[in-house]
C-alpha positions in Angstrom: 226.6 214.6 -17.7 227.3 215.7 -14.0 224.6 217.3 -11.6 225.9 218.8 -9.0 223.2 219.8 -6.3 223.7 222.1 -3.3 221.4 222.0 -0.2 221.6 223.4 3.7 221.8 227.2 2.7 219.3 229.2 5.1 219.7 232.5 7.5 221.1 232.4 10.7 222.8 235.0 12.9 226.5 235.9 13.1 228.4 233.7 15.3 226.2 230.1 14.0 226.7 227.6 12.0 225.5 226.1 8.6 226.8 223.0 6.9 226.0 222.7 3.5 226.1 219.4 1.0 226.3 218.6 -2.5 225.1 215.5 -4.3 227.1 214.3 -6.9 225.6 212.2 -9.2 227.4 211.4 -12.8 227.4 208.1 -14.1 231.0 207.9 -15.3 232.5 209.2 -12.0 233.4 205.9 -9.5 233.3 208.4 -6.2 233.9 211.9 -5.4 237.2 211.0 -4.2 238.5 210.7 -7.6 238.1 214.2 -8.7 238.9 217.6 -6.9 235.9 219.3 -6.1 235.4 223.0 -4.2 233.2 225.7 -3.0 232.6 229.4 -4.2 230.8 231.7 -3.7 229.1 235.1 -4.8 228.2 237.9 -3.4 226.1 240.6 -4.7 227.8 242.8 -6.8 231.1 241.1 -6.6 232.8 238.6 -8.3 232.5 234.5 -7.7 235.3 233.5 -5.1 237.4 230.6 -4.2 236.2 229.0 -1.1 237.6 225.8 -0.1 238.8 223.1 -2.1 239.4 219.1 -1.7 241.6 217.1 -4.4 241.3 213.4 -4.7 243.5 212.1 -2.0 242.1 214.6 0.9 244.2 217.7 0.6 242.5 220.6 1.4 242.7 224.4 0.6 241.0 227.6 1.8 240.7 230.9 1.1 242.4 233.4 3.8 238.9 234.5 4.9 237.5 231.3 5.8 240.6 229.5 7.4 239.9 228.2 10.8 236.1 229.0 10.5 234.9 226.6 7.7 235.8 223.0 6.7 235.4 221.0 3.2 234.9 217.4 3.5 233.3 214.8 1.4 231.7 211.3 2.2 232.6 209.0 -0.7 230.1 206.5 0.0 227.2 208.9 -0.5 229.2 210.9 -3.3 228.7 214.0 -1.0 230.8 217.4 -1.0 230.0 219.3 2.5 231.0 222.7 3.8 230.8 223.0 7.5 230.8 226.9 8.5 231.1 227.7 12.0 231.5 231.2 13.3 229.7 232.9 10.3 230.2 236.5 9.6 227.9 238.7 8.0 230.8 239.1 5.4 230.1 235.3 4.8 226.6 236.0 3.1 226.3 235.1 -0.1 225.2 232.4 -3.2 227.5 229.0 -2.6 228.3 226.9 -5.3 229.7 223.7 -5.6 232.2 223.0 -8.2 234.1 219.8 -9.7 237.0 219.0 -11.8 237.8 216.4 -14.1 238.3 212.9 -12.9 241.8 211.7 -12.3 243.6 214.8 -11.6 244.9 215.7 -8.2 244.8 219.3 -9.1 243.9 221.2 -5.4 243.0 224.7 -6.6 240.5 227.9 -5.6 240.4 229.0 -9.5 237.2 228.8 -11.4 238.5 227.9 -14.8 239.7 224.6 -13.9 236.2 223.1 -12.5 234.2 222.2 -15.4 231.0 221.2 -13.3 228.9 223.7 -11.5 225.5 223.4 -9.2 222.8 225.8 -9.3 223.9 227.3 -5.9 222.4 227.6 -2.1 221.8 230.9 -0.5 223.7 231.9 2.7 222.4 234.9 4.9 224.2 236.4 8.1 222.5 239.0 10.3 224.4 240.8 12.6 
């Protein structure tokens, strides 16, 4: 069964930066790199939101909101998913989740029906 676990959530001001990981660990998956994995998040009161997202071969997507200002990357070796966040906005706080889809598909997508694997979540607080 995959586990997905999220880490490097915390508080910081508007304006810094937070990068957060998720560890992959599933025993039927060779590396990260072979599925399409992404980021959501959740605010209070609103719905769970596409982030960013990273298919198999390195293609990356990003919600309008977070172009320029946040980057998906993964480290195959160490099965890790990050988000790196620079510039955060209090707009930004909210509950980010890790998310990954079945393995051999090189679907690159922001919807929520298509990831099948979900973490627990890491919190994400912006003061202005």
């Amino acid at each position: 069964q995959v586990q997905l676990e999220e880490s490097g959530g915390g508080s910081v001001q508007a304006g810094g930066s937070l990068r957060l990981s998720c560890a992959v660990s599933e025993y039927s998956y060779s590396s990260v790199s072979s599925v399409s994995m992404a980021w959501f998040r959740q605010a209070p009161g609103k719905e769970r939101e596409g982030v960013a997202a990273i298919n198999k071969y390195g293609v990356t997507a990003y919600a309008n909101s977070v172009k320029g200002r946040f980057t998906i990357s993964r480290d195959n070796a160490k099965n890790t998913l990050f988000l790196q966040m620079n510039n955060l906005k209090p707009e930004d706080t909210a509950m980010y989740y890790c998310a990954a889809g079945r393995p051999g598909a090189a679907t690159l997508t922001l919807i929520q029906s298509y990831y099948f694997a979900w973490g627990q979540g890491t919190q994400v607080t912006v003061s202005s």
